[in-house]
KEKE-3310 file (N, C-alpha, C; in steps of 0.2 Angstrom, whole numbers, plus 5000, padded with zeros to 4 digits):
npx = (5204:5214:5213:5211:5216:5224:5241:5251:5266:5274:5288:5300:5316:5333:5352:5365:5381:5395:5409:5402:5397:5396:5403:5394:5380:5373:5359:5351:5332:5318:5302:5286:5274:5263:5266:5271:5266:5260:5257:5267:5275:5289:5298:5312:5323:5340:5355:5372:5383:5395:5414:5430:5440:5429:5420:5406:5388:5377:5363:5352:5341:5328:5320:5308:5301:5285:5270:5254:5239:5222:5212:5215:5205:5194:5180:5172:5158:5144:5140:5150:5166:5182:5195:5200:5204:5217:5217:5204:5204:5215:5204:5194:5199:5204:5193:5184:5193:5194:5179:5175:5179:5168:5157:5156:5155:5146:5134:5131:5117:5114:5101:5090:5084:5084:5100:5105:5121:5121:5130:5144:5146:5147:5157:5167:5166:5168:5177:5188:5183:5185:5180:5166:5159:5142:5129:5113:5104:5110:5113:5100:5100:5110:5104:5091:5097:5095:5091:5087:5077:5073:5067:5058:5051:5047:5043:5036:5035:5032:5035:5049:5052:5048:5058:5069:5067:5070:5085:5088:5086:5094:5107:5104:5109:5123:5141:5151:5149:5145:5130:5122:5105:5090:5082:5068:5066:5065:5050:5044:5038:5045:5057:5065:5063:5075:5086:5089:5095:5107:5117:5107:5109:5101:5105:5103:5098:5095:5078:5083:5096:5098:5088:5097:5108:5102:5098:5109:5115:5104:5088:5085:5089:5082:5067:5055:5055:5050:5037:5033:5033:5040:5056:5073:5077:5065:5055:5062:5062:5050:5045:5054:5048:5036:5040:5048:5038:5031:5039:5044:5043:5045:5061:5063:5064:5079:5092:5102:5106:5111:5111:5114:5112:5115:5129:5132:5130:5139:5151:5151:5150:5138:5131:5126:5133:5146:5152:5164:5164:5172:5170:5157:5155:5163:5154:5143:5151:5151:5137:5133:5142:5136:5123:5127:5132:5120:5111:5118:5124:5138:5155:5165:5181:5191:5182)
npy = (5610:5620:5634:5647:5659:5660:5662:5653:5640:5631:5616:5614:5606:5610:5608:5616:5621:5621:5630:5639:5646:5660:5668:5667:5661:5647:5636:5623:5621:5615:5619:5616:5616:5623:5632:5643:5654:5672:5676:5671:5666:5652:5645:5639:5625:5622:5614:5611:5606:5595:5597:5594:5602:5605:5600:5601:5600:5614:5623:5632:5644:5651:5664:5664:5669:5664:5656:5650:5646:5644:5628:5628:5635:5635:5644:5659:5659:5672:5676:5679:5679:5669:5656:5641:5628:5622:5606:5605:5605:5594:5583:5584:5584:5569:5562:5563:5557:5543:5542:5543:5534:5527:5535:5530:5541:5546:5563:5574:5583:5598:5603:5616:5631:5648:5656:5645:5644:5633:5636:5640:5630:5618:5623:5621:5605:5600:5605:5595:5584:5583:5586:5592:5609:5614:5628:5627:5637:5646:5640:5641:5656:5657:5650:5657:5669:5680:5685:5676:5684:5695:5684:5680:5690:5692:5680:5675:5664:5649:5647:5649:5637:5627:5627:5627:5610:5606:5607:5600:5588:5587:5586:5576:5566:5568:5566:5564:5577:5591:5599:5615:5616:5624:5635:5630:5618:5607:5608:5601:5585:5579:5584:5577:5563:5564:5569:5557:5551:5554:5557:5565:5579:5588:5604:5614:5626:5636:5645:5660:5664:5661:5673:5683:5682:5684:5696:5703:5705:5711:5709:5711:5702:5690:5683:5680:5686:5699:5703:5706:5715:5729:5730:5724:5713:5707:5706:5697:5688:5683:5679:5668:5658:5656:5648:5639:5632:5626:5619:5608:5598:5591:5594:5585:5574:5571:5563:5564:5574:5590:5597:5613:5617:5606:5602:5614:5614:5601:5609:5614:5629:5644:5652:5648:5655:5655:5643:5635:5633:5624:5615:5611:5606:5594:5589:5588:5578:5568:5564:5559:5549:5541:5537:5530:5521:5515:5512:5502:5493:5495:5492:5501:5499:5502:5508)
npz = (5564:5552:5551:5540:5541:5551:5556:5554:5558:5552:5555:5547:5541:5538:5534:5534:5533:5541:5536:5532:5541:5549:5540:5527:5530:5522:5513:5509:5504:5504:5499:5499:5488:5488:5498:5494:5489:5494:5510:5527:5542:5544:5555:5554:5559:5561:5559:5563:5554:5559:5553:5553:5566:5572:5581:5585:5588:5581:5586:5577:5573:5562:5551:5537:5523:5519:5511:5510:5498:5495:5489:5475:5459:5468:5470:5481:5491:5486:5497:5508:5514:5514:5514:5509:5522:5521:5524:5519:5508:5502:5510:5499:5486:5489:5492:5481:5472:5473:5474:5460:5452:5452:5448:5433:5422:5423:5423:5435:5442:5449:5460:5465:5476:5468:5470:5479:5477:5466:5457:5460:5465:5458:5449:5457:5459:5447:5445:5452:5450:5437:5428:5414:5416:5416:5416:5415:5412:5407:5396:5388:5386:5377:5366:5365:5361:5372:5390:5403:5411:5402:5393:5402:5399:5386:5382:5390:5404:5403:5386:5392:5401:5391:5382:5393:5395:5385:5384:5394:5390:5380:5387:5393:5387:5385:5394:5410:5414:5424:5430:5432:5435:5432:5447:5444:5438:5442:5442:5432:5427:5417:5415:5428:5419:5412:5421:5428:5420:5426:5441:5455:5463:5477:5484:5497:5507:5520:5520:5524:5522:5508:5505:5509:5503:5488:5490:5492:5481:5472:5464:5451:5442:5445:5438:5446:5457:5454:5458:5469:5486:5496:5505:5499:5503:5511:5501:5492:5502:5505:5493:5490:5499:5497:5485:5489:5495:5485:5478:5487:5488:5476:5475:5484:5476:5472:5473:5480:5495:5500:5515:5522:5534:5542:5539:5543:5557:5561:5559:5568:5566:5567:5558:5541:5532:5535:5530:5520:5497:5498:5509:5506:5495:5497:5506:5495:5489:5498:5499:5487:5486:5498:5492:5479:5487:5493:5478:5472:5480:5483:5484:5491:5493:5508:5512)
capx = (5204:5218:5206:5216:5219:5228:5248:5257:5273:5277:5293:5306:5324:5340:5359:5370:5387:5398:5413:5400:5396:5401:5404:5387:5378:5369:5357:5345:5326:5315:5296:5278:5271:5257:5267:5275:5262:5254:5262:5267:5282:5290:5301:5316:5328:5346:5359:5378:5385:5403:5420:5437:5439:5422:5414:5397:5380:5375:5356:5348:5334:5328:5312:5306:5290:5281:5262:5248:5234:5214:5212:5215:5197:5189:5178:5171:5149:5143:5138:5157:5175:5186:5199:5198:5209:5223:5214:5197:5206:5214:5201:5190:5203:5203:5185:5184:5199:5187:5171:5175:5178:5160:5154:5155:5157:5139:5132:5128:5112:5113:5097:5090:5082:5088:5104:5109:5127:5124:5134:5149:5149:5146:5163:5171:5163:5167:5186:5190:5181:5191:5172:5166:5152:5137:5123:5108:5099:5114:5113:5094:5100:5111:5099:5086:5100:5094:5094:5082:5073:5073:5065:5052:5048:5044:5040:5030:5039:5029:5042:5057:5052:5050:5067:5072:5066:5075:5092:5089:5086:5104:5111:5104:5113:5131:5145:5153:5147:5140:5125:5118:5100:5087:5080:5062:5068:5061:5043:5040:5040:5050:5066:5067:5067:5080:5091:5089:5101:5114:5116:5105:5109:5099:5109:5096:5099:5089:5077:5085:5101:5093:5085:5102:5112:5099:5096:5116:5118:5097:5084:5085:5090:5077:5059:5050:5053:5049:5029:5034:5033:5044:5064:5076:5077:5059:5054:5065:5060:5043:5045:5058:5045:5030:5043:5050:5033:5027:5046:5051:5042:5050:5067:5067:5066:5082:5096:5107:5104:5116:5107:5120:5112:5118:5132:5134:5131:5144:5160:5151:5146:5131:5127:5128:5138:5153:5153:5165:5162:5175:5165:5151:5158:5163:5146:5138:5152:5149:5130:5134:5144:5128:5117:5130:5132:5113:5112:5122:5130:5146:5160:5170:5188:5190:5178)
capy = (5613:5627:5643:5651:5668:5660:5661:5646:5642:5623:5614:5612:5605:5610:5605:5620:5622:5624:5630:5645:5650:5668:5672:5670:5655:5645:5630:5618:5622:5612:5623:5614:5624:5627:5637:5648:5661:5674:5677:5666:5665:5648:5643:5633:5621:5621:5610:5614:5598:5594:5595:5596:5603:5609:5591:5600:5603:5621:5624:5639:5646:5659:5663:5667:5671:5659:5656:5644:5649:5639:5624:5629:5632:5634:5651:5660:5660:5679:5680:5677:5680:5666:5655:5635:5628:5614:5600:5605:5605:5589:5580:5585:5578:5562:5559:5564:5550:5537:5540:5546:5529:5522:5537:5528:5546:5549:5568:5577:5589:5603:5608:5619:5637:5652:5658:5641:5641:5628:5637:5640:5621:5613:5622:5616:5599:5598:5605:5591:5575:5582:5585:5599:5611:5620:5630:5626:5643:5651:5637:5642:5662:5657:5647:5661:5676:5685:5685:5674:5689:5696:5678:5680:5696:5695:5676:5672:5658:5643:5646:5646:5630:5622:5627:5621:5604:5604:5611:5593:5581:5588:5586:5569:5560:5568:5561:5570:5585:5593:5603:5619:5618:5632:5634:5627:5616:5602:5607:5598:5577:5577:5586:5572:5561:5567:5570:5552:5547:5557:5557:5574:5583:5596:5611:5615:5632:5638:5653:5666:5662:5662:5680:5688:5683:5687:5704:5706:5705:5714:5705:5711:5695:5685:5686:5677:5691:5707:5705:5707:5724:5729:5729:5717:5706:5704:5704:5690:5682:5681:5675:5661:5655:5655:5646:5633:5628:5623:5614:5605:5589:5590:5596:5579:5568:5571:5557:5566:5581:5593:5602:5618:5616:5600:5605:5619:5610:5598:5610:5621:5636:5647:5653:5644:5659:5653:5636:5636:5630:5618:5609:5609:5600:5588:5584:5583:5570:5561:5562:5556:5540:5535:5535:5524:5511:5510:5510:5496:5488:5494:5492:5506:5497:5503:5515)
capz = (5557:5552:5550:5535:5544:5558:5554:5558:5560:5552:5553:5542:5544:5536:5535:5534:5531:5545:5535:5530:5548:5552:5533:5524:5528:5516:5514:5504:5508:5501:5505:5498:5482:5490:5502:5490:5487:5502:5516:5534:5546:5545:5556:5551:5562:5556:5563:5558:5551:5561:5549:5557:5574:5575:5585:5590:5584:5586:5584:5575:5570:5557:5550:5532:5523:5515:5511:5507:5495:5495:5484:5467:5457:5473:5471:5485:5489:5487:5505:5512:5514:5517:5510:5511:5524:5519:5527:5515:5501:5503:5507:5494:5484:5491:5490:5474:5468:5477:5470:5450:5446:5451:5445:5426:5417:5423:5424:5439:5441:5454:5459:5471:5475:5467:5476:5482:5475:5460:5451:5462:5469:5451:5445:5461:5461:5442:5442:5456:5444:5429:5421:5412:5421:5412:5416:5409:5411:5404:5389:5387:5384:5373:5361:5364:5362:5377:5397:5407:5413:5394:5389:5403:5399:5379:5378:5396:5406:5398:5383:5394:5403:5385:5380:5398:5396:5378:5386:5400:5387:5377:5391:5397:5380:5387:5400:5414:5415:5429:5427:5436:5432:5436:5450:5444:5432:5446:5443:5426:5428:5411:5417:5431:5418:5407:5426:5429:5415:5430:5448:5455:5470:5480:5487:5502:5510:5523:5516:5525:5519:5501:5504:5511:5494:5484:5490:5493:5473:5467:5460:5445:5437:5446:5435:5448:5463:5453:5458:5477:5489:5501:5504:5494:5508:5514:5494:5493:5507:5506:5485:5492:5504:5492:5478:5492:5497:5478:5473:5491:5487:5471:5475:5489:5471:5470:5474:5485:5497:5504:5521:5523:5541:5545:5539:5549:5565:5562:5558:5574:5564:5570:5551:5536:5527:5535:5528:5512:5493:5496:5514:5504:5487:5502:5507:5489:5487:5502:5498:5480:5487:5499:5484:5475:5488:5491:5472:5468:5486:5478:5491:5489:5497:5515:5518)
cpx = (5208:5213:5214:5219:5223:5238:5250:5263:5276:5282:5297:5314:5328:5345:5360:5377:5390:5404:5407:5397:5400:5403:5399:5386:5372:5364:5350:5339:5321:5305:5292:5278:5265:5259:5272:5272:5260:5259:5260:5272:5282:5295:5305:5324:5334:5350:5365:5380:5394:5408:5426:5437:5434:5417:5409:5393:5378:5368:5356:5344:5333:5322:5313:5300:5287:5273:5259:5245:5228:5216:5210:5208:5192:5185:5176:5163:5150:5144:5142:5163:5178:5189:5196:5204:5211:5220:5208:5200:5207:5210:5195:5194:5204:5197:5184:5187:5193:5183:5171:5175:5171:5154:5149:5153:5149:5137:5130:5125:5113:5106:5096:5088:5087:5093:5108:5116:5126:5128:5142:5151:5149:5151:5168:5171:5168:5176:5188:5189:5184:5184:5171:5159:5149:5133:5117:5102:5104:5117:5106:5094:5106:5109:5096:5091:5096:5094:5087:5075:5071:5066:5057:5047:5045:5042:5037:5037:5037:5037:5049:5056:5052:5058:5074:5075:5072:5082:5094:5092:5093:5107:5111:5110:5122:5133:5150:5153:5143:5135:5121:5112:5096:5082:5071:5062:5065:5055:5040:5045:5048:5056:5068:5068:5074:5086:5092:5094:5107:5112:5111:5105:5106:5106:5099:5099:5095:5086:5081:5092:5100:5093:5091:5106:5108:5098:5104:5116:5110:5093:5081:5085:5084:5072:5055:5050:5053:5042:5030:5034:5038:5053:5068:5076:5069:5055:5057:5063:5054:5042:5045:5053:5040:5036:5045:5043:5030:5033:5047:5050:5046:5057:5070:5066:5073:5085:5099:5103:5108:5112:5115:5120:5113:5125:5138:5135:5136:5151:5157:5150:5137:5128:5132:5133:5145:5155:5159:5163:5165:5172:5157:5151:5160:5158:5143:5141:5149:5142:5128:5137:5137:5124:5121:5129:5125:5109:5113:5124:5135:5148:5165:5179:5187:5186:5172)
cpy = (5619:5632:5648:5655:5666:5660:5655:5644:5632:5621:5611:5611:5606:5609:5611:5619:5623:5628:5638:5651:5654:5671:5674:5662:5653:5639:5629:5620:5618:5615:5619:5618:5625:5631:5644:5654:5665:5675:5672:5666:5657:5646:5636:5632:5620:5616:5609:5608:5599:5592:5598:5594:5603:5601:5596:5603:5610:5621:5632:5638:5653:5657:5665:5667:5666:5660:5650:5650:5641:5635:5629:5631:5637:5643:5654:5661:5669:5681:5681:5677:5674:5661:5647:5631:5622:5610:5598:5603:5598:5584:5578:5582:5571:5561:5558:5558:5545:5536:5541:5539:5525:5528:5534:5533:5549:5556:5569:5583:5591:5605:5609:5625:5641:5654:5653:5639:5637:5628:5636:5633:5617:5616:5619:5609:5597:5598:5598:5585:5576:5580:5591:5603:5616:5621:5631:5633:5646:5647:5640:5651:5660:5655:5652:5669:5682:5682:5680:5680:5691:5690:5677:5683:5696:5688:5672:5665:5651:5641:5645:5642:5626:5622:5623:5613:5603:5603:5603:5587:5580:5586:5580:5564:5563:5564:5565:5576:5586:5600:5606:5619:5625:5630:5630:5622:5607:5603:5603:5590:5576:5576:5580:5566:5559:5566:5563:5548:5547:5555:5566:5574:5587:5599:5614:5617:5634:5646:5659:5670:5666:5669:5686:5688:5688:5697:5708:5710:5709:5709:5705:5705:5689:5687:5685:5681:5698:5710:5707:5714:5721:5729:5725:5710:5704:5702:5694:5685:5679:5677:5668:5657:5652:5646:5638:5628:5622:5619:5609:5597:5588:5589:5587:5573:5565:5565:5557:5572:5584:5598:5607:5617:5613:5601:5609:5617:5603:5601:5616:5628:5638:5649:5648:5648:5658:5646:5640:5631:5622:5611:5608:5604:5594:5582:5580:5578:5564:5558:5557:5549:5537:5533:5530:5518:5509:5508:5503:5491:5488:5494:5496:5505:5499:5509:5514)
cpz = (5557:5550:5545:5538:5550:5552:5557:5555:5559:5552:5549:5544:5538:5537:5532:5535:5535:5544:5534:5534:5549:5547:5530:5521:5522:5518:5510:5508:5503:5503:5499:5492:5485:5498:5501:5487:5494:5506:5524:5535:5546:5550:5557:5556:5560:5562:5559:5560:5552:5557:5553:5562:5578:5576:5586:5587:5587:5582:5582:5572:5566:5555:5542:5529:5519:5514:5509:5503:5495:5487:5478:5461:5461:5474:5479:5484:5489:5492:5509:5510:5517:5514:5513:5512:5518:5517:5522:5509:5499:5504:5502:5486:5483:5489:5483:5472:5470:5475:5463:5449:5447:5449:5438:5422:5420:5424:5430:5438:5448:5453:5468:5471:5472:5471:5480:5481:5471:5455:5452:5465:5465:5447:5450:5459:5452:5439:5445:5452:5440:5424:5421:5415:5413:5417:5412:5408:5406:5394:5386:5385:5377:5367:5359:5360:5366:5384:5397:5407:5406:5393:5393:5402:5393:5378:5385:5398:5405:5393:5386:5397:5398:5384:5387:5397:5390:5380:5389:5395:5383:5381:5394:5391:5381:5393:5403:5413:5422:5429:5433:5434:5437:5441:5452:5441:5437:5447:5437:5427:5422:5411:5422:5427:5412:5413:5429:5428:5420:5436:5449:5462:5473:5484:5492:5508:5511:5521:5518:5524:5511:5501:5506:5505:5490:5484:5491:5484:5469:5466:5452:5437:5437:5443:5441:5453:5461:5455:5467:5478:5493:5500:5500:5497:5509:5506:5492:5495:5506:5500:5487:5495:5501:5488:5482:5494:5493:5478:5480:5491:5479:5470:5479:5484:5470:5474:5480:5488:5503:5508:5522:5530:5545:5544:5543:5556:5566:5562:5566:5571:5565:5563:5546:5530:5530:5532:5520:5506:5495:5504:5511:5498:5493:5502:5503:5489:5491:5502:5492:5482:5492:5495:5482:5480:5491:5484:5471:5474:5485:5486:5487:5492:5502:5517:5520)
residu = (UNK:UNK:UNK:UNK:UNK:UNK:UNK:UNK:UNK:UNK:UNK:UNK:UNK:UNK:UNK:UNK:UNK:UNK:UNK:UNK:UNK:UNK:UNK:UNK:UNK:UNK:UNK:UNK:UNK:UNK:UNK:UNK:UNK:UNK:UNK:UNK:UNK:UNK:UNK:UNK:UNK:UNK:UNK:UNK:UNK:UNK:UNK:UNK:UNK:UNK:UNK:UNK:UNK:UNK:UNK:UNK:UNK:UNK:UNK:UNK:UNK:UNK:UNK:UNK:UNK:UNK:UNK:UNK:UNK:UNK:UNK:UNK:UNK:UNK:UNK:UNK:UNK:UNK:UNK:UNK:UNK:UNK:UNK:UNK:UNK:UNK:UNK:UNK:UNK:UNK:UNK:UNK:UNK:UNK:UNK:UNK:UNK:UNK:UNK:UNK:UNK:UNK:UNK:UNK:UNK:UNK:UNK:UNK:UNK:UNK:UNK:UNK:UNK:UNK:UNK:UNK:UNK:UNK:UNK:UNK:UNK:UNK:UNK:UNK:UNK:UNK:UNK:UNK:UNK:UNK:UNK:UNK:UNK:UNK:UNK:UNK:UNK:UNK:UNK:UNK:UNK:UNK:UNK:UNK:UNK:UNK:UNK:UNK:UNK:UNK:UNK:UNK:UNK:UNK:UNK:UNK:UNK:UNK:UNK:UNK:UNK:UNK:UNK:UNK:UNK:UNK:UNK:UNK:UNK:UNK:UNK:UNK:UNK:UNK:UNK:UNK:UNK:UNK:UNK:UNK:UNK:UNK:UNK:UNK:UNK:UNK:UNK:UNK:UNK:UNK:UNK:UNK:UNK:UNK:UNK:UNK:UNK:UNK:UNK:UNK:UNK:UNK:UNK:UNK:UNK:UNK:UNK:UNK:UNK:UNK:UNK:UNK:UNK:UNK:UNK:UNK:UNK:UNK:UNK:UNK:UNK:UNK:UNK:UNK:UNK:UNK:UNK:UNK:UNK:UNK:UNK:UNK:UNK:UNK:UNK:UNK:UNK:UNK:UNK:UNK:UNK:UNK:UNK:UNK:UNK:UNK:UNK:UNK:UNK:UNK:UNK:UNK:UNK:UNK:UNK:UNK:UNK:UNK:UNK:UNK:UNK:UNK:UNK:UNK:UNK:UNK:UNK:UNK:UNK:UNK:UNK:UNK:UNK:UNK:UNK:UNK:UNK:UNK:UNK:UNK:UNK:UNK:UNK:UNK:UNK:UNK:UNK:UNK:UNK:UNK:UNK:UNK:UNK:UNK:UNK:UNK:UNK:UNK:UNK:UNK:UNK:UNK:UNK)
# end
């Protein structure tokens, strides 16, 4: 797999002009657009094209700069720096073309702990289908006009899981959409069956994972870990651990299920903050075509 920060040096061939050798050579270059942005040395193979007297190919070489840039969209998780090679982008891509049409326009739900990315891998997931993303916490402030936190604080959290369920049900009677729900939004039966009308995916990141975002970015926005003591991390942790214990027979209702840790142990990373959005959009896909062909028996052409 290219590792973005590596430079590389891919091949290009041109025909140059032999009459313009020694004065001020020229020549057609045809470079990728996605190697037009950023910086890289390319090195490019020329071969001076025999008129007259001049019988012999003479070889040269010259470099100039070029760049790649990550799949288009493709944000980056909080926890992590890094671009998403070529290769991810591409086949995120492909799969995508593949599976959209046995989707049949149907919604996908992101669920999953606080912190697990639903957010950033349901605009990925959503650019790549050519479907629209919401979050349904962030439709639930909008209704109430105020924050989550705000909603738990003056109308108790009872209220905002009503308006939850409300926000599902709106959403079950729509078509391609992909939807971040809230991280608890899998404790009330109803919500599953509102989320049924769609495909649902867990996002299942290991707590420790969980508790380093979360405290990278405060917890100010979470209601459900302002009752904890201690550091932002260990506060975190210990909520997360609490929160996972109550939701994880719930969360495994779901259709599909992306482990980051499996994951990680297939691309050979030691932590899961090196994974990118776009190996992870990967996964849910491929997690979302086994559901379909044990769904249905579909025969997806050659794969």
């Amino acid at each position: 797999m290219m590792d973005a920060k590596l430079a590389q040096r891919p091949q290009f061939s041109a025909w140059i002009d032999s009459e313009k050798v020694g004065r001020k050579s020229s020549c057609t270059l045809r470079v990728p657009q996605k190697l037009r942005e950023g910086r890289c040395r390319v090195l490019i193979s020329g071969h001076l094209e025999p008129t007259g007297s001049f019988n012999r190919h003479k070889s040269i070489s010259l470099e100039v700069p070029c760049s790649y840039r990550e799949f288009p969209g493709a944000p980056r998780l909080q926890s992590g720096s890094f671009n998403s090679p070529f290769d991810e982008a591409l086949i995120l891509k492909n799969k995508s073309q593949e599976i959209e049409p046995f989707l049949s326009g149907r919604c996908i739900y992101l669920v999953g702990m606080m912190g697990s990315g639903k957010t950033t891998i349901g605009k990925v997931l959503s650019q790549v289908l050519s479907y629209n993303f919401c979050d349904s916490d962030s439709l639930v402030e909008e209704d109430v006009g105020t924050s989550v936190a705000e909603i738990f604080k003056l109308y108790g959290e009872g209220f905002f899981r009503e308006k939850e369920t409300e926000m599902l049900r709106r959403l079950s009677r729509m078509h391609r959409m992909v939807v971040s729900t809230g991280g608890g939004a899998v404790i009330r039966p109803v919500n599953w069956r509102h989320m049924q009308q769609g495909i649902s995916v867990w996002l299942d990141v290991p707590l420790e994972a969980l508790a380093r975002r979360i405290a990278a970015v405060g917890t100010h926005s979470r209601p459900l870990l302002h009752d904890e003591s201690g550091d932002a991390y260990t506060k975190a942790l210990t909520r997360l651990s609490n929160l996972l214990e109550e939701r994880s027979e719930s969360y495994a209702y779901a259709n599909a299920r992306v482990s980051l840790e499996e994951i990680a142990a297939k691309l050979g990373y030691r932590d899961v903050s090196h994974i990118s959005p776009t190996a992870i959009a990967i996964e849910a896909l491929e997690q979302i075509e086994g559901f379909l062909k044990e769904e249905d028996g579909m025969a997806f052409g050659t794969l």
